[in-house]
N, C-alpha and C positions, 0 to 999 in steps of 0.2 A: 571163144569161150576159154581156150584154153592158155590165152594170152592175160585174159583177164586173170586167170588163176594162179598164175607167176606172176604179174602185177600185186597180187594182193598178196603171195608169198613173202616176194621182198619186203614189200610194208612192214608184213607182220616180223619177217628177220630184223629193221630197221627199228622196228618201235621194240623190239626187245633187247636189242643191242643197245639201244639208247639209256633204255630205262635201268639195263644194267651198268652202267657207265654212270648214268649218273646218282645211281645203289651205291656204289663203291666210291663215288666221289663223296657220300654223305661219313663217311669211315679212315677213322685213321688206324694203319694195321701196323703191328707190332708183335716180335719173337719173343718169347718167353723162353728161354733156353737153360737147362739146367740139368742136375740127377732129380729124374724121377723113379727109378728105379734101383733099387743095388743098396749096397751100405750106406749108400747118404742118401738115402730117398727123401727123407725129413727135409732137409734143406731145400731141393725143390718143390716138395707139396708147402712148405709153409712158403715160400715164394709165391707161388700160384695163387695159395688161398690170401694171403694178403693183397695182388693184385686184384683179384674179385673182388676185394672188399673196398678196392678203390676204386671201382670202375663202377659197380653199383653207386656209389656215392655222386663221380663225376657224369656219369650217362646219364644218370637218375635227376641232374640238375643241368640238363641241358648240352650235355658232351664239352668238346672243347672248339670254340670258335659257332657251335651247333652243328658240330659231327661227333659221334660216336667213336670211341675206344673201344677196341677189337685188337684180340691178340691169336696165334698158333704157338701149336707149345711142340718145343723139340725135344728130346729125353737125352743127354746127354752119356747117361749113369757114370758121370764122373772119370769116365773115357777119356786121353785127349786124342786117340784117332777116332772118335765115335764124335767128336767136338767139330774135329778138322771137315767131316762129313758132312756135318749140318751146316756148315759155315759154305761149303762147296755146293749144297744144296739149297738154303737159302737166297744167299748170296745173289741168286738168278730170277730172285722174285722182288721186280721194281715197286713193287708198291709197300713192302717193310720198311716202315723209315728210323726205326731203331731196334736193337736185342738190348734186352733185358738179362742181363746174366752173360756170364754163367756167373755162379759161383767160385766154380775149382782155377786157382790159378794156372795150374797146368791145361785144361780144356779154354781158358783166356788165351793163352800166349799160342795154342794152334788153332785157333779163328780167326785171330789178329791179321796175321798176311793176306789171309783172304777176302776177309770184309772191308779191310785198306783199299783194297786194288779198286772197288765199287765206291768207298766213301761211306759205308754204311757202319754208324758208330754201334760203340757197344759199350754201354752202361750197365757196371755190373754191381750189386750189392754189396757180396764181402771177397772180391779174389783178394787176397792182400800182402800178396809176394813182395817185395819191396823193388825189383827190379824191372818191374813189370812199365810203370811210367816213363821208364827210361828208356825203351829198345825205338825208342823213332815210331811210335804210331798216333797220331791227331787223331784220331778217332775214341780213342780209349778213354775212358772214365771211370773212376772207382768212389761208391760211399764210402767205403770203410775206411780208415788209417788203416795204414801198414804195418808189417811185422817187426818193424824196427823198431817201433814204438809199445807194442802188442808185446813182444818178447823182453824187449828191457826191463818192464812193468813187470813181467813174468820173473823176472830172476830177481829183482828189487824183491818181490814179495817171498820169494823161496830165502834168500840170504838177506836180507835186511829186516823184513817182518818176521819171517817166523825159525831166523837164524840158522837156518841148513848151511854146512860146509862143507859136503861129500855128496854129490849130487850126480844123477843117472838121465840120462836124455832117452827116450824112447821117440824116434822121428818118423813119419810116414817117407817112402822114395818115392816126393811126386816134388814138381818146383815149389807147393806149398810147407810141404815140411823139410826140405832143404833149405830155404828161406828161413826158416823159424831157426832152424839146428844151428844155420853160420852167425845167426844173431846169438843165439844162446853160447854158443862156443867163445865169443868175445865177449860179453857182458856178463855172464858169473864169475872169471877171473878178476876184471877190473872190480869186481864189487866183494872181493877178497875169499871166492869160493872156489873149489874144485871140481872138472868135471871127469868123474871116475869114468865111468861109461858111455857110449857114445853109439846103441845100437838104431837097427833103421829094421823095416818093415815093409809088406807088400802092399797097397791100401786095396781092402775088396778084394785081396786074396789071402794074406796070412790072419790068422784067425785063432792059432795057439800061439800065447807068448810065457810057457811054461821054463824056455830054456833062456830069454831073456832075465824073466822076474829069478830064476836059479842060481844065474850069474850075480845079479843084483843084491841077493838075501845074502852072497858068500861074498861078499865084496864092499862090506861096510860103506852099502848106501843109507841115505839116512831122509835122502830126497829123492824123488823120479818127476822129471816133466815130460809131462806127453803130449805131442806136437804132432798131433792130429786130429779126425774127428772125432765124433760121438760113438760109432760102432766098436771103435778100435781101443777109443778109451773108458768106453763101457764091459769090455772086456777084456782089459788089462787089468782095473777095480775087482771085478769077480775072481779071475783067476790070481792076484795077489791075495787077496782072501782065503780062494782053498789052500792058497798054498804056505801060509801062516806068513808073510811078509810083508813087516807093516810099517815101512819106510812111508813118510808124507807121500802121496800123488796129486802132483795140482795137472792143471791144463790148459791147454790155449784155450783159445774163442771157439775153435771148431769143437770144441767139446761143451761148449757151452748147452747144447740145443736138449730140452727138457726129453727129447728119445734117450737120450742115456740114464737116464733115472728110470725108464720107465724097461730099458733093459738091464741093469745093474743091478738094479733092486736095492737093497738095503745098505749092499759093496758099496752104494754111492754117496754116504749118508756122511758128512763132513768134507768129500770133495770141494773143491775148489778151484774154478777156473776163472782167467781172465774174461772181460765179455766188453760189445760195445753198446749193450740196451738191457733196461733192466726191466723184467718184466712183470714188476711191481711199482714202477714208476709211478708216483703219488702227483706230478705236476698236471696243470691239466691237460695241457693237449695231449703227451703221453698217456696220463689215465684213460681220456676217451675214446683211443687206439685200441687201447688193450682193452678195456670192455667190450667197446664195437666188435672187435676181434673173436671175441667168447662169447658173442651175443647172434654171430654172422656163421657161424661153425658150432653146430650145436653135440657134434659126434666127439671123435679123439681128439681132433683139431682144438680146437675148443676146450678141451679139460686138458688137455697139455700147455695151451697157451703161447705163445706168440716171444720171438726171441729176435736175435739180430738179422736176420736173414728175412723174416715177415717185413720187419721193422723198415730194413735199408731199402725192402722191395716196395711198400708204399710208398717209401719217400721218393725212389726212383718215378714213379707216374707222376706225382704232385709237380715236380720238379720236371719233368719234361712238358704238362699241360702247359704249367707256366713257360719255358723255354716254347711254347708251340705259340704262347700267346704273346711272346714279344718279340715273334718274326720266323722262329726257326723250324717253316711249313714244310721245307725239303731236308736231306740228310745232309746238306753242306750247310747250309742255314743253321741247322738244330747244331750242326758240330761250333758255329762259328757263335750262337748264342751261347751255349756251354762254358767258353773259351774265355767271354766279356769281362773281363774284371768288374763288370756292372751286373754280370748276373747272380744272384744267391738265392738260396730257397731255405726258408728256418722251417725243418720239418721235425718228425718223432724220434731223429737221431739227431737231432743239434742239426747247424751252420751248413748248408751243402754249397760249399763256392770252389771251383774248381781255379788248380795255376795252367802255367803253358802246356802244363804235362798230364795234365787229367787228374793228378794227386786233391783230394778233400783237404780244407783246411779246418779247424775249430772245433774238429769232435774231438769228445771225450774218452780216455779209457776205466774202467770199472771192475769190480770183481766180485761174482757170483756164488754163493756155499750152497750145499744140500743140507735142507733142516728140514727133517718129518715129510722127506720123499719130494719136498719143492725147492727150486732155485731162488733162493731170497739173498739179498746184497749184503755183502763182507769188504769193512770200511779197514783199510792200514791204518796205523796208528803212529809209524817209524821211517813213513816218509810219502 
């Protein structure tokens, strides 16, 4: 009797084992890594909520190959030892066969070494440090253009369009605003401007820039670029305001993300930042994004609306389904499909074709104003 009853023990271990094995053989799993918490929370929840909106779409017609997309979300808060962590703990789970993010160039470039050693790539929406493609890692991938491009455009539109020639850098100290600050320090001189000021900042720790904007008011600024995100530069807008200081402020692309209007408030009302998606795009595949988008998120999500980082984050699944569908089933595969000068994906951010270095080719840059509390598109006119 009681042989029989270990007999049918294993069976039952055996048919559960089984039937789990091949659960998990019906699933392809994938990292979601990003800030979901802290001053760039936004960034991750609109990552997030845009992969839900693709996954519903691709599960919902049949998965990919006819397995289901499945993801785990790691919170990075924009950390890069909190990044290097997830990367050390991921890392050990064979069956992730891509991260999605991060976002923060700095939380990139400390996952990088460790998801190397495994082979396990990292496709990320917008890190867009310019140095980043270059430090020797095959694994790496980026939607966005980089800052080299992103910041040129930036100072193009500070002194060529709207003619500033005293102009103040307000930079985050993380590799992302460093990156931006050493473009902007070379590119407003050649383009015949001054850069008076050159201050930096703690990102997710300093939070007053009352002795920055003080320096700037008595220093015959007449421009400020701020080279960082949304929380930082939604509170450099307001605090320039109480403080009667009303030099132009435009912004990179991390400022782009509709949370700054919705903390700024009124401070934000002709702002002006670079961006790589407009979230009023009249084309169609674009339009049907952004509806779906507002249609799929019926809360804040949804009445804020969907920016480059939703955007890049769609197009990242679309573009790995397809990479999954013309071979690339394991993490050296998928890197090696990526890689193909035959590979490209036309998604809701333009052209995704990657070079030897992971660098995007054929996207566009753009720029975004604040009109009656929304981000609507502001066209140069001067070059």
């Amino acid at each position: 009797m009681r042989n029989k009853f270990i007999l049918s023990l294993c069976i039952l271990i055996l048919v559960v084992m089984f039937s789990a094995s091949s659960f998990a053989a019906e699933e392809i799993l994938f990292a979601i890594v990003s800030s979901m918490t802290g001053d760039t929370a936004a960034e991750g929840i609109q990552t997030q909520n845009a992969v839900d909106l693709a996954l519903s779409e691709i599960n919902g017609s049949g998965g990919v190959n006819g397995k289901e997309l499945k993801y785990i979300v790691g919170d990075d808060m924009g950390n890069p030892p909190q990044g290097l962590i997830l990367a050390q703990k991921f890392s050990t789970n064979d069956d992730i066969l891509f991260w999605l993010g991060p976002n923060s160039s700095s939380c990139c470039i400390a996952a990088l070494p460790v998801l190397q050693k495994v082979g396990l790539p990292l496709i990320s929406p917008c890190s867009s440090n310019p140095t980043m493609t270059h430090m020797g890692f095959n694994n790496f991938f980026r939607l966005i253009v980089n800052d080299d491009m992103l910041i040129d455009q930036l100072a193009k539109l500070a002194v060529i369009e709207l003619g500033y020639k005293n102009i103040a850098l307000i930079w985050e100290n993380s590799d992302y605003g460093i990156g931006m600050r050493d473009v902007a320090l070379r590119a407003i001189p050649e383009l015949g401007g001054k850069v008076l000021f050159s201050e930096t900042f703690v990102p997710n720790v300093d939070r007053d820039f009352s002795s920055q904007i003080t320096k700037f008011k008595g220093g015959e600024v007449d421009c400020v670029l701020v080279l960082g995100i949304y929380t930082a530069g939604a509170l450099f807008l307001k605090q320039s305001e109480a403080l009667g200081f009303n030099a132009e402020i435009i912004g990179s692309s991390g400022c782009s993300n509709p949370k700054l209007i919705s903390i700024a408030g009124e401070a934000s009302e002709d702002f002006i930042a670079i961006a790589t998606f407009d979230p009023n795009d009249k084309r169609p595949k674009q339009a049907k994004f952004i509806e779906d988008y507002a249609n799929f998120f019926k809360g804040e999500a949804g009445v804020l609306g969907v920016g480059e980082w939703g955007a890049h984050a769609y197009d990242v699944v679309y573009l790995v389904k397809k990479a999954i569908e013309m071979g690339g089933t394991t993490r050296e595969k998928l890197i090696e499909v990526l890689h193909s000068p035959d590979f490209e994906y036309d998604g809701v951010t333009g052209l995704n074709k990657f070079d030897e270095f992971g660098e995007t080719s054929g996207k566009r840059t753009l720029f975004l104003t604040v009109k009656d509390g929304k981000f609507v598109a502001f066209f140069p006119t001067k070059f």
